[in-house]
LUMKOLFI-75518 format. One line per field, with one value per residue (C-alpha): y, x, z; residue number from 1; residue in one letter. Coordinates in nm, 4 decimals, always signed. Example, Ala and Ser with C-alpha at 12.3 -4.5 7.8 and 13.67 -1.06 7.14 Angstrom:
2
c2 [-0.4500, -0.1060]
c1 [+1.2300, +1.3670]
c3 [+0.7800, +0.7140]
seq [1, 2]
type [A, S]
***
This chain:
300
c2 [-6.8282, -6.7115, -6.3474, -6.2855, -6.4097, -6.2021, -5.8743, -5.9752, -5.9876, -5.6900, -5.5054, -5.6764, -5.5572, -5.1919, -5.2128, -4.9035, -4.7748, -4.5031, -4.2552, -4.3261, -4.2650, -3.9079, -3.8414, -3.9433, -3.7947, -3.4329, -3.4902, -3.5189, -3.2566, -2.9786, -3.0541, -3.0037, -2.6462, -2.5439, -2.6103, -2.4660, -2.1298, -2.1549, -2.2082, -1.9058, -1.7003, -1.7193, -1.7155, -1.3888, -1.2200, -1.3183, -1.2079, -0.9593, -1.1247, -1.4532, -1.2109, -1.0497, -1.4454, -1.5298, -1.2233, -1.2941, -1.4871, -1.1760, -0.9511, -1.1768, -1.2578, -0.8655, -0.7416, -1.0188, -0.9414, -0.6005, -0.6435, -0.8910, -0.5878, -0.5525, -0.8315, -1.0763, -1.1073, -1.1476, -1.4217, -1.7432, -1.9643, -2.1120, -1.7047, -1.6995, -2.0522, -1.9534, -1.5797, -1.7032, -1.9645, -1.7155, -1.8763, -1.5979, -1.2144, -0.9965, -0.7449, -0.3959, -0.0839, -0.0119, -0.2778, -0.5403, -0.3849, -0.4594, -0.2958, -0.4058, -0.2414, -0.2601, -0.0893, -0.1977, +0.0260, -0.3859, -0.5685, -0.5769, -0.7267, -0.9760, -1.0618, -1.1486, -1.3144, -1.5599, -1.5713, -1.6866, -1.9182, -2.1161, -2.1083, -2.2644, -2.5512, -2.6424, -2.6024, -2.7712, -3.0454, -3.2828, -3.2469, -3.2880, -3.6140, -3.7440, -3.7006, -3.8515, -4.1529, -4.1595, -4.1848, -4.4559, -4.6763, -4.8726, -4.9903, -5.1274, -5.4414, -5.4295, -5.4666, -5.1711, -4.9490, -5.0323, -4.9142, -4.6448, -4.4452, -4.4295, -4.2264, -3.9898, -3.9442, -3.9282, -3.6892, -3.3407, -3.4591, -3.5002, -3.1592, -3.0087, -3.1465, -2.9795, -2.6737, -2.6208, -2.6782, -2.3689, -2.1826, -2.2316, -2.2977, -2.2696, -1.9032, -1.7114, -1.8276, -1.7402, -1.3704, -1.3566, -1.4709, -1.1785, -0.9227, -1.0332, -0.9063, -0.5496, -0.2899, +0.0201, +0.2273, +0.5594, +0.6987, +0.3592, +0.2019, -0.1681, -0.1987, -0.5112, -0.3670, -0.6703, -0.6687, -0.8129, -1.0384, -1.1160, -1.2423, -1.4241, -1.5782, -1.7234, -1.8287, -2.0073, -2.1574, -2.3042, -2.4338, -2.5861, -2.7478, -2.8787, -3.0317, -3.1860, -3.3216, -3.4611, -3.7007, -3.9172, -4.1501, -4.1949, -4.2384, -4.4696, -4.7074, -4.6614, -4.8069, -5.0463, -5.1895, -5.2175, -5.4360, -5.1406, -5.1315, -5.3135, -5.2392, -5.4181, -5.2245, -4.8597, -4.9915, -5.0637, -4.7162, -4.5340, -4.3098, -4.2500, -4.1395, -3.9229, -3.7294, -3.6813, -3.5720, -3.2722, -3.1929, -3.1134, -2.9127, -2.6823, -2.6297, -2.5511, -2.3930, -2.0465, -2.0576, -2.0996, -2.3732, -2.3719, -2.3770, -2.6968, -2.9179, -2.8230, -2.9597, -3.2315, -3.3830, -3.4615, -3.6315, -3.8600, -3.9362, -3.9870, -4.1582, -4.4491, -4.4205, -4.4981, -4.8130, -4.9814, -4.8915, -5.1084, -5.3601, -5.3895, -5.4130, -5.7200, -5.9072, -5.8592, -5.9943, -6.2818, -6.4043, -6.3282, -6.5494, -6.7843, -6.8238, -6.8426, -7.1704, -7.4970, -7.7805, -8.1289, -8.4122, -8.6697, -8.9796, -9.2930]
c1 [-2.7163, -2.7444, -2.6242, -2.9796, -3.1325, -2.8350, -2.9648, -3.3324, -3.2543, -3.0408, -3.3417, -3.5637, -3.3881, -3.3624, -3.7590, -3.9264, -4.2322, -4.3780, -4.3623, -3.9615, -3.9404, -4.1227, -3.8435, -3.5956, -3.7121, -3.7797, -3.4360, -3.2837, -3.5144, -3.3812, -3.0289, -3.0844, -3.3087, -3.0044, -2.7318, -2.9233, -2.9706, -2.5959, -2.4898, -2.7663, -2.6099, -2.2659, -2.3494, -2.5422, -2.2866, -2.0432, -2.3522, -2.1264, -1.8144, -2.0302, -2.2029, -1.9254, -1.7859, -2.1449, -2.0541, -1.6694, -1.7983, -2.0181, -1.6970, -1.4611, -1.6987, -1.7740, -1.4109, -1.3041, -1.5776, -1.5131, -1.1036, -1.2066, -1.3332, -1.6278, -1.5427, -1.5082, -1.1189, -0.8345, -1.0519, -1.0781, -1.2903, -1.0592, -0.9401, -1.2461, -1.2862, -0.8983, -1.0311, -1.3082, -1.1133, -0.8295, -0.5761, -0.5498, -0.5703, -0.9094, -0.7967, -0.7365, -0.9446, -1.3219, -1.3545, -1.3366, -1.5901, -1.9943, -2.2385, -2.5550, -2.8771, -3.0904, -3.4593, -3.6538, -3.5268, -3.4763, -3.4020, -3.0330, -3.1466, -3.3653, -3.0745, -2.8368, -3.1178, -3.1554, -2.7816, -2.7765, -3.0092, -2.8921, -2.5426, -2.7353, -2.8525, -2.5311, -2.3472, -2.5283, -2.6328, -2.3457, -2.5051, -2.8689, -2.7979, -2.5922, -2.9267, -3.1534, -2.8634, -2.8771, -3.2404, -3.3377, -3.0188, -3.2037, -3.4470, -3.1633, -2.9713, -2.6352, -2.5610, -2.7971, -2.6265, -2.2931, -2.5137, -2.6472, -2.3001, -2.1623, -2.4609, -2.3790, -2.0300, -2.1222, -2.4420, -2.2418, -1.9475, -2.1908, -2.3905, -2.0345, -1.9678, -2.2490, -2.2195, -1.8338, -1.9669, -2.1970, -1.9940, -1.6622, -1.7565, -2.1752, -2.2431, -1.9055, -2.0310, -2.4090, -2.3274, -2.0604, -2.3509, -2.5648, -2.3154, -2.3028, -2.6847, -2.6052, -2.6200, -2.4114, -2.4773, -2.5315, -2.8445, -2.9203, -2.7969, -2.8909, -2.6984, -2.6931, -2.8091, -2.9021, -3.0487, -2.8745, -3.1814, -3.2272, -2.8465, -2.8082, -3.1998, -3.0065, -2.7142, -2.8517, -3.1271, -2.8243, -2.6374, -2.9774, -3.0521, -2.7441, -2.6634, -3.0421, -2.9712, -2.6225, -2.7560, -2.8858, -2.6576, -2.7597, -3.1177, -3.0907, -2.8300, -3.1139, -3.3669, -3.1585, -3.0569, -3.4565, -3.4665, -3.7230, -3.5194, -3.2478, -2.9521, -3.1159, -3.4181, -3.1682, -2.9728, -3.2600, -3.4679, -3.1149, -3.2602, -3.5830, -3.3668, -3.1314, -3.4669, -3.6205, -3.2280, -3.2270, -3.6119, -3.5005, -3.1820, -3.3970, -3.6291, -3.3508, -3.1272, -3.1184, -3.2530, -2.9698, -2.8018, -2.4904, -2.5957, -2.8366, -2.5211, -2.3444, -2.6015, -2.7050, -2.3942, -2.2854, -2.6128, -2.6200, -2.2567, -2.3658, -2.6659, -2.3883, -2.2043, -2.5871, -2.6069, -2.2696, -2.3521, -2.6742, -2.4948, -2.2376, -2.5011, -2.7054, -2.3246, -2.2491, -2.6502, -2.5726, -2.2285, -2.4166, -2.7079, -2.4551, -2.2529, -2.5519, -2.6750, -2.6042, -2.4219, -2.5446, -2.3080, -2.3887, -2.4955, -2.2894]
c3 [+2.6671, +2.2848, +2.2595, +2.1249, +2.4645, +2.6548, +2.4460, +2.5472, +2.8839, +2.9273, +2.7385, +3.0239, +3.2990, +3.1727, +3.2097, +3.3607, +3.4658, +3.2487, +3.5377, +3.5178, +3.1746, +3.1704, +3.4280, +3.1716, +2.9484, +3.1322, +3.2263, +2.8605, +2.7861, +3.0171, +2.9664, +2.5611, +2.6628, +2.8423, +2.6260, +2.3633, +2.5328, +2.6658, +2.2562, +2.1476, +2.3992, +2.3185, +1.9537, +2.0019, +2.1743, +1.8462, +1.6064, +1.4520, +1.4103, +1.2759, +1.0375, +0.8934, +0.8073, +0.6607, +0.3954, +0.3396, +0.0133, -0.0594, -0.0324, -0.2406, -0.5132, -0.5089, -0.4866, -0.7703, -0.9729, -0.9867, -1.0609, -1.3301, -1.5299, -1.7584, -1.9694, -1.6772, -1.7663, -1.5058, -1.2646, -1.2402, -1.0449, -0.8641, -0.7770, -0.6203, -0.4423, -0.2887, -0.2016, -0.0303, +0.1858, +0.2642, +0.0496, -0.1400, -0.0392, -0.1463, -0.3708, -0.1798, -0.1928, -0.2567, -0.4081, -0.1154, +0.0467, -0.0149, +0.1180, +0.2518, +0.3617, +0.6272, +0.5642, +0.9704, +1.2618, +1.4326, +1.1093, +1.2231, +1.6194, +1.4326, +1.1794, +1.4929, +1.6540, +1.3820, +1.2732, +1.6653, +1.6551, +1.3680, +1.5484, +1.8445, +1.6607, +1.4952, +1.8553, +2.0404, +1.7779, +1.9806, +2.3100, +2.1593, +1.9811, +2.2473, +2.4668, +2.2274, +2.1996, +2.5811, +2.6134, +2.3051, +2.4257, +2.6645, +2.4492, +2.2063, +2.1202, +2.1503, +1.8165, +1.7477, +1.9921, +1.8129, +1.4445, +1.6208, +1.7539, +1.4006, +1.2362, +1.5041, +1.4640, +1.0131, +1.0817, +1.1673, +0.9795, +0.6449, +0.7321, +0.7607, +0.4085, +0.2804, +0.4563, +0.2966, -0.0150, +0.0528, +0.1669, -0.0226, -0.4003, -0.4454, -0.2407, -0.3912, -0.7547, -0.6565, -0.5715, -0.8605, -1.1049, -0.9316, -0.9769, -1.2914, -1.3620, -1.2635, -1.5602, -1.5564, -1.8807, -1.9766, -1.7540, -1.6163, -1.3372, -1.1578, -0.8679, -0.6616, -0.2858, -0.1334, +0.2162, +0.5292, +0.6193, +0.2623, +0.2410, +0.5277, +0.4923, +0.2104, +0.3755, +0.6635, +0.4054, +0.1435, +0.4466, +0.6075, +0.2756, +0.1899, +0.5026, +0.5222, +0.1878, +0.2337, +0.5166, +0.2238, +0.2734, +0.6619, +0.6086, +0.2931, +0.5167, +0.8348, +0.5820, +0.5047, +0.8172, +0.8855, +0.5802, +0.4151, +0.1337, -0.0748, -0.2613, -0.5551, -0.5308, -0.4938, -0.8019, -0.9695, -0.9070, -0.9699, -1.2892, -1.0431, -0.8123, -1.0204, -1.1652, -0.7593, -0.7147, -0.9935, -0.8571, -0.5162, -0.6411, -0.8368, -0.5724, -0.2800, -0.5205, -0.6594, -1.0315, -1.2273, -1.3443, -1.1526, -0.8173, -0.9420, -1.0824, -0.7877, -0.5303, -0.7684, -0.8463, -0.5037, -0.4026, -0.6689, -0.5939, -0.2429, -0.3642, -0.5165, -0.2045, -0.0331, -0.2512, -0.1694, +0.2208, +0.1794, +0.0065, +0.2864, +0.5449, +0.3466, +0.3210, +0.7112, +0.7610, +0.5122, +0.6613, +1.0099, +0.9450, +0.8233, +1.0951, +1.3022, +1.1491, +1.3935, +1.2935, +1.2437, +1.2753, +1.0354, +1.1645, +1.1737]
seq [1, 2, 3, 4, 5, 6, 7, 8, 9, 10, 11, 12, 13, 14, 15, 16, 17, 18, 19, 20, 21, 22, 23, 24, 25, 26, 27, 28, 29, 30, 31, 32, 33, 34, 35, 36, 37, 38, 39, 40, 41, 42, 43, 44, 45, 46, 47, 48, 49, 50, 51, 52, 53, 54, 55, 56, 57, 58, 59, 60, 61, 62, 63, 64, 65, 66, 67, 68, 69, 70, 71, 72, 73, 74, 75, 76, 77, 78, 79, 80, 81, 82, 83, 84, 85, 86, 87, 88, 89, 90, 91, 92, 93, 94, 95, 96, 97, 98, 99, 100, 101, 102, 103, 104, 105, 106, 107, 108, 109, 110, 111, 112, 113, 114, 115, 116, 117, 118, 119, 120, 121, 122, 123, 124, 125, 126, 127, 128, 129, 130, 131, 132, 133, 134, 135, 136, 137, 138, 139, 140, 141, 142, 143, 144, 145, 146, 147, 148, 149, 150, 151, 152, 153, 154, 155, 156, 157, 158, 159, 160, 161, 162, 163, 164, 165, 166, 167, 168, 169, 170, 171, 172, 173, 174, 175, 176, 177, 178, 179, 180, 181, 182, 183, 184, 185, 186, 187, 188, 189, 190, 191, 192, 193, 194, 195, 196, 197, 198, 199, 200, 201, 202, 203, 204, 205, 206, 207, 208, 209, 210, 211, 212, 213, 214, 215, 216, 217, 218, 219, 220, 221, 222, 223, 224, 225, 226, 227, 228, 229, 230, 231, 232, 233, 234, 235, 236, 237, 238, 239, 240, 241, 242, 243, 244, 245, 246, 247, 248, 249, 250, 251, 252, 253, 254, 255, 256, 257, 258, 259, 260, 261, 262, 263, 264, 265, 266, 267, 268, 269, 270, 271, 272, 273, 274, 275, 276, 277, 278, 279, 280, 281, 282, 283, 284, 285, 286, 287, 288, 289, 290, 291, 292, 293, 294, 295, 296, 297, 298, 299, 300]
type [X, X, X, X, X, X, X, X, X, X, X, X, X, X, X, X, X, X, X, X, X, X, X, X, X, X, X, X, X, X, X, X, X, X, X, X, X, X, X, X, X, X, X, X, X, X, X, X, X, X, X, X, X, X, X, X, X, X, X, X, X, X, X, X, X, X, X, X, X, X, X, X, X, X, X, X, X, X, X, X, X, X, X, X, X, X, X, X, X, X, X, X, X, X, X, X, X, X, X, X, X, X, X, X, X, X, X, X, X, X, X, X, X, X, X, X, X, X, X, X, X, X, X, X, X, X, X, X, X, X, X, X, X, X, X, X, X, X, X, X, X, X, X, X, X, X, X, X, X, X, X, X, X, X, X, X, X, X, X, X, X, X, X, X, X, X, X, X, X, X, X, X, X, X, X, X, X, X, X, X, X, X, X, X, X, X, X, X, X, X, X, X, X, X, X, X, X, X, X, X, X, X, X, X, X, X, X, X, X, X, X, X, X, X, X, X, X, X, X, X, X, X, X, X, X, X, X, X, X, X, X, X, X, X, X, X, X, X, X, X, X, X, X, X, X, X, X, X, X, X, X, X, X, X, X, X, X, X, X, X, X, X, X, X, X, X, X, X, X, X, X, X, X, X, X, X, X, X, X, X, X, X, X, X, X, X, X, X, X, X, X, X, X, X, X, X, X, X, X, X]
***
């Protein structure tokens, strides 16, 4: 028996009624609602001590800017990439500490209910996609269930990617450009009073956008083990791609130009890394289909 017939019959005898697969399915279902509620509720009851690590770049970018001076002398930016990954100590006094504002007598509750929620999803994100891997395996080849276990493995490990990037390097250098906007002169004053929701809306928006967009790489190597696209095709649409790439970093990014090379640059890097992926998969189909092909003895 060919290992295509073997796959075929496997499939065959994983058959179900409908009925059976609502079960599954309910099944799957519940397990994802509670692991989700278990995640939001630990996550909740950390709400404060998540929060205050959401604003750590807020502090060092505020306490940095402000020991920089006027002038913007005595900082670098890798100061303020080390400050905001603890490699190097927040300068002391008033400085290191920002202040944010609140202005809804349950703006705070609905902050921590959202800062919880996002937690949620990135908790339990494991246990979800191990459901959905558990419920679509049946209905797969083997060699698909072999393609399918690495995109779960890359997905959270990409969206982590993305999020450090946030976090590390593109939010200290947002809120240092924003402090930078303030104006202090005589009888005017344009302090930067940002509020919590505000921040953190976007926080968890940077971090939601970045990962999203850093799982190019996944869905371009998806199409292209369907066969819905090529690596000639990606090579050949690359200064397409690179203008669709800067269009989406202005729109997710904050408007200035930083914040857009630093979102941009990494996708069309990954974008490359998308292309040589493809590539790979058409040379394992080729030598595949190769070795596939049956002998014929000549005849005598």
């Amino acid at each position: 028996m060919s290992r295509i017939e073997q796959d075929e019959a496997e499939i065959e005898a994983s058959r179900a009624p409908l009925m059976d697969h609502l079960i599954e399915l309910r099944k799957r279902l519940v397990i994802c609602v509670v692991a989700f509620v278990i995640a939001f509720l630990v996550c909740f009851y950390f709400a404060a001590e998540i929060q205050l690590i959401l604003i750590h770049p807020f502090q060092a970018a505020s306490a940095l800017h402000a020991a920089a001076g006027p002038n913007g002398h005595g900082a670098s930016p890798f100061d303020l990439i080390a400050a905001t990954a603890w490699l190097k100590p927040i300068p002391a006094g008033g400085q290191s500490t920002v202040e944010l504002i609140a202005t809804a007598p349950l703006e705070q509750l609905f902050t921590k209910m959202k800062i919880a929620g996002f937690g949620a999803v990135v908790m339990a994100f494991p246990v979800l996609a191990y459901q959905l891997y558990r419920f679509v395996a049946p209905g797969l080849y083997r060699n698909e269930k072999g393609a399918f276990l690495p995109f779960l493995i890359a997905a959270p490990l990409l969206f982590a990617l993305g999020g450090a990037l946030v976090y590390f390097v593109m939010l200290p250098f947002v809120m240092w450009f924003s402090l930078g906007q303030q104006v202090a002169s005589a009888g005017v004053t344009v302090a930067l009073l940002p509020k919590i929701s505000e921040y953190l809306n976007l926080v968890t928006a940077l971090l939601l956008a970045f990962g999203l967009c850093f799982q190019l790489p996944i869905v371009m190597t998806l199409l292209g083990l369907a066969g819905i696209i090529s690596s000639k095709v990606m090579a050949e649409g690359r200064r397409y791609a690179i203008v669709a790439v800067v269009v989406v970093a202005a729109v997710v990014t904050p408007p200035d130009p930083i914040s857009q090379l630093m979102l941009a640059v990494p996708l069309v890097l990954l974008y490359e890394i998308s292309i040589w992926c493809v590539r790979l998969i058409e040379f394992r189909r080729r030598s595949a289909d190769g070795a596939e092909v049956p002998r014929t003895e000549p005849e005598p």
